[in-house]
C-alpha positions in Angstrom: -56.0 -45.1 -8.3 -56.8 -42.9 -11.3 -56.3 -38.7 -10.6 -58.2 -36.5 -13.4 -56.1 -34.2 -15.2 -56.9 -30.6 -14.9 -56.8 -28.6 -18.3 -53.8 -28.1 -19.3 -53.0 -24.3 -20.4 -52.4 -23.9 -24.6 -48.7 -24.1 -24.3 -47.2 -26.9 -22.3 -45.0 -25.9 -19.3 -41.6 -25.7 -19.4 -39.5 -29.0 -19.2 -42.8 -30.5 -18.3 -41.9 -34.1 -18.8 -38.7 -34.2 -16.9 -40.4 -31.9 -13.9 -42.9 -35.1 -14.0 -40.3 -37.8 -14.1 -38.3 -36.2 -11.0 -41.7 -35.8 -8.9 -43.3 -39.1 -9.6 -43.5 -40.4 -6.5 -44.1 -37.5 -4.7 -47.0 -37.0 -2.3 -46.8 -33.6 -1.5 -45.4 -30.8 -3.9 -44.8 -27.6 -3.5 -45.5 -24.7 -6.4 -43.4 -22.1 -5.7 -44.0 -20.3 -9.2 -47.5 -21.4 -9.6 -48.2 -19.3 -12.8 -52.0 -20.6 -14.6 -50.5 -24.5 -13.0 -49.2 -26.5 -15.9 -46.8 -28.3 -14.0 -49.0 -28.2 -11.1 -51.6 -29.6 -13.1 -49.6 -32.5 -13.9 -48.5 -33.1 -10.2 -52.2 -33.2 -9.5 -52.4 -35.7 -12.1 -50.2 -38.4 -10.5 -51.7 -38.2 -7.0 -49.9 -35.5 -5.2 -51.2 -32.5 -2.7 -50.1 -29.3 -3.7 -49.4 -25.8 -2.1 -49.3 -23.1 -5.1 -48.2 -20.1 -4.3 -47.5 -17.4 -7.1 -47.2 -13.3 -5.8 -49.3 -12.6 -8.7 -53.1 -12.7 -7.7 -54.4 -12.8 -11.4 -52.4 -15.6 -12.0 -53.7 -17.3 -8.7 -56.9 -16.7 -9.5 -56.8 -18.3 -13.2 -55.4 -21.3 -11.4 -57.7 -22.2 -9.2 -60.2 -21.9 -11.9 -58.5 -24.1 -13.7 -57.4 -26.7 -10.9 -59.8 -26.5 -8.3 -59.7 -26.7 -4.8 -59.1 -30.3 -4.3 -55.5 -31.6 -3.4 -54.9 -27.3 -3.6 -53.9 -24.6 -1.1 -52.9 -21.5 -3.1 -51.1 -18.7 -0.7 -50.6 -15.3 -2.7 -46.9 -14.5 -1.8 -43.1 -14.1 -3.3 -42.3 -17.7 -3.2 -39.0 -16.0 -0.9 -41.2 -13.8 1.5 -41.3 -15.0 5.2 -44.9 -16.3 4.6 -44.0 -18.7 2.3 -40.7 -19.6 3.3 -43.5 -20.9 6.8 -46.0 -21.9 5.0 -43.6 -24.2 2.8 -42.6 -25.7 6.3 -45.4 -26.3 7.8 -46.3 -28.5 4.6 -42.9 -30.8 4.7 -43.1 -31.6 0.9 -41.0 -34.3 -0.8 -40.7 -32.0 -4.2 -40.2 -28.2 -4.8 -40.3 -26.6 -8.1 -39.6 -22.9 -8.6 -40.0 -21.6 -12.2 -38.0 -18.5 -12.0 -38.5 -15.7 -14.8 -41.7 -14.3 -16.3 -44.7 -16.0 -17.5 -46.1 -16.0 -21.3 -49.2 -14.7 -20.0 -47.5 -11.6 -18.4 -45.3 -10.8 -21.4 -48.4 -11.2 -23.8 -50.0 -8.7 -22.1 -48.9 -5.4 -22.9 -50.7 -3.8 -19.7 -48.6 -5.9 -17.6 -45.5 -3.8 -19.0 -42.7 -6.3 -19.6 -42.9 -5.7 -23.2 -40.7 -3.5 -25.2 -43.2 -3.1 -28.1 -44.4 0.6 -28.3 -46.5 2.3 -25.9 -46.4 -0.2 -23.1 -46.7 1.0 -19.5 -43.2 0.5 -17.7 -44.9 -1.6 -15.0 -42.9 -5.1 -14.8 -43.9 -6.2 -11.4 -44.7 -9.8 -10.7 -47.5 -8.8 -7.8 -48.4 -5.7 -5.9 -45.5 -5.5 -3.3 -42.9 -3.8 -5.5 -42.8 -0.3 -7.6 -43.4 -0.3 -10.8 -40.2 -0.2 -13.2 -41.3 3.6 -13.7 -41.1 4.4 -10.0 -37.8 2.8 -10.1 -35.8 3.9 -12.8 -37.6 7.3 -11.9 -35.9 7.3 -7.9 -33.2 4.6 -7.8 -29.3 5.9 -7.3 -26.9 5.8 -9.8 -24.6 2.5 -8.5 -27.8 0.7 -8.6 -28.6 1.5 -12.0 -25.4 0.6 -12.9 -25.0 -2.7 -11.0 -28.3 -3.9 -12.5 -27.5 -2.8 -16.4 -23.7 -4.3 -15.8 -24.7 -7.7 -13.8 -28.5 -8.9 -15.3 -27.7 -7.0 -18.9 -24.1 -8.2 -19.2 -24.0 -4.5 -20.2 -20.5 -2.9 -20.5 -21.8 0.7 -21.0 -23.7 0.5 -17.8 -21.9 3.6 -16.5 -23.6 5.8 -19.4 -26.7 4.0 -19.6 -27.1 5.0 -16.1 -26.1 8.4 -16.7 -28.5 8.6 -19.8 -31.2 7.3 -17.7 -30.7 9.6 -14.7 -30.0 12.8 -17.4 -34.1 11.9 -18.7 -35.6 12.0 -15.5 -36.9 15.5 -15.9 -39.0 14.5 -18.7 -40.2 11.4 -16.1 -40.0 7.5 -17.4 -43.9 6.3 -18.4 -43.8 3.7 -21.2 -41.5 1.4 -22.7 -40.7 4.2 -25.4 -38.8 6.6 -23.0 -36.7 3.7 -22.2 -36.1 2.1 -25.6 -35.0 5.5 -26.3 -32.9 6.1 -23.6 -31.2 2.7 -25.0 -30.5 3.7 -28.4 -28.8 7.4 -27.7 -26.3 5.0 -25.7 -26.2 1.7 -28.0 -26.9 4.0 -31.1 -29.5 3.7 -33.3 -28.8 0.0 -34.7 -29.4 -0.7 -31.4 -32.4 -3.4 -31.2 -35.2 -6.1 -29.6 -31.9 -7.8 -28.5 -30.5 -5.4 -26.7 -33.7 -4.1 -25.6 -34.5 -7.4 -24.1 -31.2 -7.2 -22.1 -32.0 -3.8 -20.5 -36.0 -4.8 -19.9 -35.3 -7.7 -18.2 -32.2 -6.4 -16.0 -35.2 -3.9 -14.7 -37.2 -6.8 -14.1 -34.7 -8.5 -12.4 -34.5 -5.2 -10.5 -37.9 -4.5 -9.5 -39.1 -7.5 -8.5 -36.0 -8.5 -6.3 -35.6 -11.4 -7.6 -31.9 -12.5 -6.9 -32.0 -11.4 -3.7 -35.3 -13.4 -3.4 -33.7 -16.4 -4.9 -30.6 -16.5 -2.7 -32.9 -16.1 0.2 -35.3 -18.9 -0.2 -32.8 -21.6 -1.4 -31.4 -22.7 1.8 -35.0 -22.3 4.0 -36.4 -24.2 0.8 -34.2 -27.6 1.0 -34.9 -27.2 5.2 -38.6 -27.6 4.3 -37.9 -30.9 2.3 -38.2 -33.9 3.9 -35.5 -36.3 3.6 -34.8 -37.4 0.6 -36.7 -34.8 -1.1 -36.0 -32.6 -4.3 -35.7 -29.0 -4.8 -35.8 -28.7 -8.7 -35.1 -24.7 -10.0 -35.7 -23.5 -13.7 -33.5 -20.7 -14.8 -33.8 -18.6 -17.6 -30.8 -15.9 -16.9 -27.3 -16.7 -16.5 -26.8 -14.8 -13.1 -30.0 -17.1 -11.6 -28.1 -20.4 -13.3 -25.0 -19.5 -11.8 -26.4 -18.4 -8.1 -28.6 -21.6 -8.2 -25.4 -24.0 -9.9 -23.0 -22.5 -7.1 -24.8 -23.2 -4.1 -26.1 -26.9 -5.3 -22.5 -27.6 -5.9 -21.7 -26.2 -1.7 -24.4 -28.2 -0.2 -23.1 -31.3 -1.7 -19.3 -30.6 -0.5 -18.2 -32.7 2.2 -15.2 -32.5 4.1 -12.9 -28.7 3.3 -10.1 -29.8 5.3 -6.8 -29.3 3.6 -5.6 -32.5 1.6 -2.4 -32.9 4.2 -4.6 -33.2 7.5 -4.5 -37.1 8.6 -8.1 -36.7 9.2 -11.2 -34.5 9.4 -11.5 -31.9 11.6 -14.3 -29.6 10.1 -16.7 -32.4 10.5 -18.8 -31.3 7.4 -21.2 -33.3 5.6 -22.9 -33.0 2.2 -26.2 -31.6 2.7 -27.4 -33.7 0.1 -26.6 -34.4 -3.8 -26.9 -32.1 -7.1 -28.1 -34.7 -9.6 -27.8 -34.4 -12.6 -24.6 -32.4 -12.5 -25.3 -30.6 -15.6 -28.1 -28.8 -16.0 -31.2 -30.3 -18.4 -32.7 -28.5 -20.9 -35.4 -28.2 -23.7 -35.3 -30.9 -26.2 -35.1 -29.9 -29.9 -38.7 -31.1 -29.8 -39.9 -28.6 -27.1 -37.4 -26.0 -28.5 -39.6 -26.1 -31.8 -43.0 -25.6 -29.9 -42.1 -23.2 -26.9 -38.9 -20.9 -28.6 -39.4 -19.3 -25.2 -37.9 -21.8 -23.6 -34.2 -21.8 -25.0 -32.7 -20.1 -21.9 -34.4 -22.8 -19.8 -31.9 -24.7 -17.3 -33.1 -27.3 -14.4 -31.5 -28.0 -11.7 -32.0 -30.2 -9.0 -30.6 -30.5 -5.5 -31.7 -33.7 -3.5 -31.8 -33.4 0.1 -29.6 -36.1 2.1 -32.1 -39.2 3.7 -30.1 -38.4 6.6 -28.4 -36.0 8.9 
């Protein structure tokens, strides 16, 4: 039996075919990153139920425009928050996709505040649940500030870019300006969109929790799949590649006795299998339409068919 296609949004999802290859014969998908559903739409398209849940209700709202309601549940809510994390096992899917990072539609909208370009509003948040990136680099402590410059910026002058950005809190942090310029009297003034795109998305990273988040939902994610399903993460920031690379890599350990033991005695199992082992990304092809997607890495984590 044929599916109709919803519309597909002007740019194609990223690594939309092989998302589509991996959940071909799934029947019931989860959308943890919904976003305006490209790669839901194409889930859609070969058969399957979906749950969509994004934390953003504009972008909830332009999917199910878009989509529909048939073969849909949408659930506004962090893909991580204790909502989800039940709703996503209540639905036993057989495929999970989380499309970490920022949508195009949120960084072309310079009222949405992820942008560095002049004037923006330091906003950043994904949905409603978390303060703005004003309110936080306006109240936050000094280690934090630091942590998040040093970890999510790669940073090394963290220390005085904190200090820098505690010493202009008594002028108040509004737009994207105070911060760019809180950048340059630390980088100096040949300081630019490089290393402002560092620092902006290290407070994104901040405000909207979304390590922590990550971290979190992994393990109650591949609990929710039924055997033999996939949990497939896109990545666009090293520290998300490595958190998500690390713990694929654990669940598929078996046995941690030392080699000298003449048998087992932890009586561990893999969980499951990371395959591929490396990571897929763009294709020079989908490089050349979507330059946004050059950070992009997939992983995928498929859950054992057994205990």
């Amino acid at each position: 039996m044929e599916h109709p296609v919803p519309p597909q949004p002007s740019h194609v999802p990223v690594l939309y075919e092989p998302i589509l290859a991996l959940a071909a014969s799934a029947s019931r998908v989860v959308d943890g990153t919904l976003g305006h559903g490209g790669h839901a739409a194409g889930f859609l398209g070969a058969g399957a139920t979906v749950l969509g849940i994004d934390r953003d209700p504009e972008a909830l709202a332009i999917a199910q425009a878009r989509l529909g309601d048939e073969r849909m549940r949408y659930l506004q809510a962090s893909y991580a928050s204790p909502a989800a994390l039940a709703a996503v096992a209540e639905f036993a899917p057989d495929f999970i996709l989380l499309d970490l990072g920022v949508s195009s539609r949120q960084l072309d909208d310079p009222g949405r505040g992820f942008t560095f370009r002049p004037g923006a509003p330091l906003d950043m948040r994904m949905g409603p649940d978390v303060p703005t990136a004003a309110e936080w680099l306006n109240s936050v402590e000094r280690d934090e500030l630091v942590h998040a410059f040093r970890e999510w910026a790669d940073e090394r002058r963290a220390p005085r870019l904190a200090d820098e950005v505690i010493r202009r809190r008594n002028r108040g942090f509004t737009t994207s300006d105070d911060l760019v310029n809180a950048i340059r009297a630390v980088l100096g003034a040949r300081s630019g969109p490089g290393d402002f795109a560092r620092i902006f998305q290290a407070v994104r990273i901040a405000v909207n929790d979304e390590l922590s988040g990550l971290e979190t939902a992994l393990p109650a994610l591949r609990d929710a799949l039924v055997p033999g399903g996939i949990l497939a993460v896109i990545s666009y920031h090293s520290g998300e590649d490595r958190l998500v690379k690390h713990t694929f890599r654990d669940w598929s350990a078996g046995c941690t006795c030392p080699p000298a033991f003449p048998q087992c005695v932890c009586g561990r199992t893999p969980l499951g299998e990371a395959s591929p082992r490396r990571a897929i990304v763009p294709h020079e092809e989908e490089l050349a339409a979507n330059p946004r997607s050059r950070s992009a890495r997939l992983r995928c984590f498929h859950r054992a068919t057994a205990p």
